[in-house]
N, C-alpha and C positions, 0 to 999 in steps of 0.2 A: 926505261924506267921500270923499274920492278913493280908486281901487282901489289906489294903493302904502301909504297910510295902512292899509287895511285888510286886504293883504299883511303889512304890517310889524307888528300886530297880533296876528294870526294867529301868527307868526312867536315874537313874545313871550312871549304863553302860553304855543306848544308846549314852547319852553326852559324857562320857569319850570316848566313840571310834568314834564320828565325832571330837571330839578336837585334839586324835591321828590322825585322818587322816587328817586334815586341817594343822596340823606341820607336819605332813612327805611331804606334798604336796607341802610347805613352804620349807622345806629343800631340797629335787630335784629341785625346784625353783633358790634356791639359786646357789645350787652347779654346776648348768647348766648353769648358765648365765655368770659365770667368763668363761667360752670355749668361748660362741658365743664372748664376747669381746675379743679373746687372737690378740694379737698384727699379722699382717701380717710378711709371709716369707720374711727376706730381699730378694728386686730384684738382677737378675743378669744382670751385667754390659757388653753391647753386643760388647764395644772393647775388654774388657779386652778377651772376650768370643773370639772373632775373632785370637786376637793376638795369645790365647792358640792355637786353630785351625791351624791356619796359622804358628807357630813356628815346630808342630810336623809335620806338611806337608814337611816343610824346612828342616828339619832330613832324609827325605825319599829319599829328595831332592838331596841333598848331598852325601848320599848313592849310589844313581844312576852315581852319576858325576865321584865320584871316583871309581866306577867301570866300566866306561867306556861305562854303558847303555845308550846312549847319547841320544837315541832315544826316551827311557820312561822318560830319567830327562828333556831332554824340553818340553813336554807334562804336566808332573808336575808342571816345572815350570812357564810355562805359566799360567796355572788354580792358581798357588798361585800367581802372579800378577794380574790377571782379577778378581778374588774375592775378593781377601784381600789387594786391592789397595793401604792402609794406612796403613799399617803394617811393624815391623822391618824386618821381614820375606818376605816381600815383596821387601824391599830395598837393604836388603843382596843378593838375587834370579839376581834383575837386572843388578849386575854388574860380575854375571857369564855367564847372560841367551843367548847373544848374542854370546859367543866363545861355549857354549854348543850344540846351533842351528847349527852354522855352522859346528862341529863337526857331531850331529847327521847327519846330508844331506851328508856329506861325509861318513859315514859308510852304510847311506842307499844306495850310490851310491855304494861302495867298494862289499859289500852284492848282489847286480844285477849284477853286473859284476862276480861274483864268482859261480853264481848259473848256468849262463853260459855255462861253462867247466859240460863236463861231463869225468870222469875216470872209465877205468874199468883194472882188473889185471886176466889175466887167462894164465892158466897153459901150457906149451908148450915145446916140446924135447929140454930139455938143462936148463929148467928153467922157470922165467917167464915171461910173454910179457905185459908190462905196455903201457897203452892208453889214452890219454889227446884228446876229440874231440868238435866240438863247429862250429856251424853254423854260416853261414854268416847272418849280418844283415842289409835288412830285409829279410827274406826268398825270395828263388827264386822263389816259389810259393806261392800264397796269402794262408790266414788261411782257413780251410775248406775245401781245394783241396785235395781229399785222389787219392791213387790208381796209376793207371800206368801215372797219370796227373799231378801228386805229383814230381815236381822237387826240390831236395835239392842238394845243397852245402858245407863239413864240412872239415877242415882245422884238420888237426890231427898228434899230435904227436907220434910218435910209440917209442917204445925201446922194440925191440925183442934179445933174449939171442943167434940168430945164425948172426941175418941181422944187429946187433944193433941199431942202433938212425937215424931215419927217419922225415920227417914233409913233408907234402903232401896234395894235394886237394883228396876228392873223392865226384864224382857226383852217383846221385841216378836218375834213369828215363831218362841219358843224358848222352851226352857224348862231350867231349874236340874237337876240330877242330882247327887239327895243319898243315891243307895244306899250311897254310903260316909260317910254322915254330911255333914250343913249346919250341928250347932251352933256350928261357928265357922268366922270365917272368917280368913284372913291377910291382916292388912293391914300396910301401910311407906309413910311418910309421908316425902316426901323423899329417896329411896332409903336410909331405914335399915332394918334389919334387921327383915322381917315380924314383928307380933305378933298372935295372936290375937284376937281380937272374937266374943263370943258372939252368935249369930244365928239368928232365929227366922224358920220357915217358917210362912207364914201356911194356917188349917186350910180357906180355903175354896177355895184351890187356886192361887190367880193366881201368876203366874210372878214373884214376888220372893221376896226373902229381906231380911228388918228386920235391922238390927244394935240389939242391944238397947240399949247406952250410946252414947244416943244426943247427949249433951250431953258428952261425953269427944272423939268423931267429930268434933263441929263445934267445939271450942274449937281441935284439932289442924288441921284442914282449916284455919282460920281462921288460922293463923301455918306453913303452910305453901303449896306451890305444886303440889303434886301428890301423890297418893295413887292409890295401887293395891295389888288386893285380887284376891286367886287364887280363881277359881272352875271349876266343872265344868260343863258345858253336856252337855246330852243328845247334840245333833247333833256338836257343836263339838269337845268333849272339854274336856281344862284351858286355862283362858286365865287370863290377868292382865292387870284390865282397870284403864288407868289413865285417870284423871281430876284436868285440869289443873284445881283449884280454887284457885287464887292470886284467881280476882277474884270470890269469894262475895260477895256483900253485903245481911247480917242485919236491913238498915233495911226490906227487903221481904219480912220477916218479923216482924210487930212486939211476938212472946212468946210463948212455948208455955204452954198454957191444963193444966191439971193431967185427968192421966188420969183416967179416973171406973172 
């Protein structure tokens, strides 16, 4: 082959493969530019968006109510009123939200009142001796006061398997002052008008005083929400000491056993 034949060769290729790369370069060109145009995501519509939100809320919502959670479904349902203000979910919500509230406020009140009461059940010749006890409110000593300075007050129901069924004061750091007489005491259920209660000092000295009808006490305590009973304290002088019993409950007490 002659050196022009193999100039002119040379020559050939070089073209044929800047022409193949200027088409392939043409062709990525192409095939790239239909993407950068491709049409936008359709938008999402921020009712529609809201409504979906605000509907599965109102499920949760509902859930609460009919089980009685009164506490967490007005809390829910308040937050789907106050966000999703325009919603069907919103306008469904308002025409329960007001008996739900007043509901919850009454279980949170019922709940305070229960926590209250304290019970304990322990073992004793014959059986067992069940105890409902519950301080007066507000304490007779301020919070903070420990020690031999620490006066309290607790109203207690007993059901023992020899003594059976008792209700009585007993003081802590204090003691009762019945030089003018302890057989009765004044009691008012509800703020009505104090009535007497006959009440027995016990003879071997401990600082209470029993109320004798002692199934009249607890039938009252038990349909009312507070009681208070006027006494005399040695230190103290006259107090009226009241005790929130709205949240007694006689299931943790299961019968008073007859006196012997």
């Amino acid at each position: 082959m002659s050196m022009w034949k193999s100039l002119l060769l040379v020559s050939v290729v070089a073209l044929f493969a800047a022409c193949s790369g200027s088409n392939s370069g043409q062709g990525s060109n192409a095939s790239a530019k239909p993407a950068a145009n491709a049409a936008p995501a359709e938008a999402v519509d921020p009712k529609a968006a809201a409504e979906a939100k605000a509907s599965k809320d109102f499920q949760l919502y509902e859930q609460m109510r009919i089980k009685e959670s009164y506490d967490l479904a007005a809390q829910l349902g308040g937050d789907i009123v106050k966000t999703y203000p325009d919603t069907a979910a919103a306008a469904k919500v308002k025409e329960t939200l007001d008996d739900v509230r007043t509901k919850a406020k009454a279980q949170a009140e019922s709940n305070r009142l229960a926590k209250l009461w304290a019970y304990t059940a322990v073992p004793e010749k014959g059986g067992m001796q069940y105890a409902a006890s519950i301080e007066s409110t507000p304490p007779l000593t301020p919070p903070g006061v420990t020690g031999k300075d620490a006066v309290h007050v607790h109203l207690i129901i007993r059901q023992h398997p020899a003594w059976g069924q008792n209700v009585y004061l007993m003081l802590d750091n204090e003691k009762f002052d019945c030089r003018s007489g302890c057989p009765t005491l004044p009691v008012s259920f509800d703020g009505e008008a104090a009535k007497p209660m006959k009440a027995t000092i016990p003879p071997t000295g401990e600082p209470a005083l029993f109320i004798d009808d002692d199934r009249t006490f607890i039938q009252r305590a038990l349909r009312t929400k507070k009681v208070a009973i006027d006494v005399v304290l040695k230190s103290g002088g006259k107090k009226t000491l009241v005790f929130e019993t709205g949240g007694l409950d006689m299931s943790h007490l299961p019968g008073a056993t007859k006196k012997k």
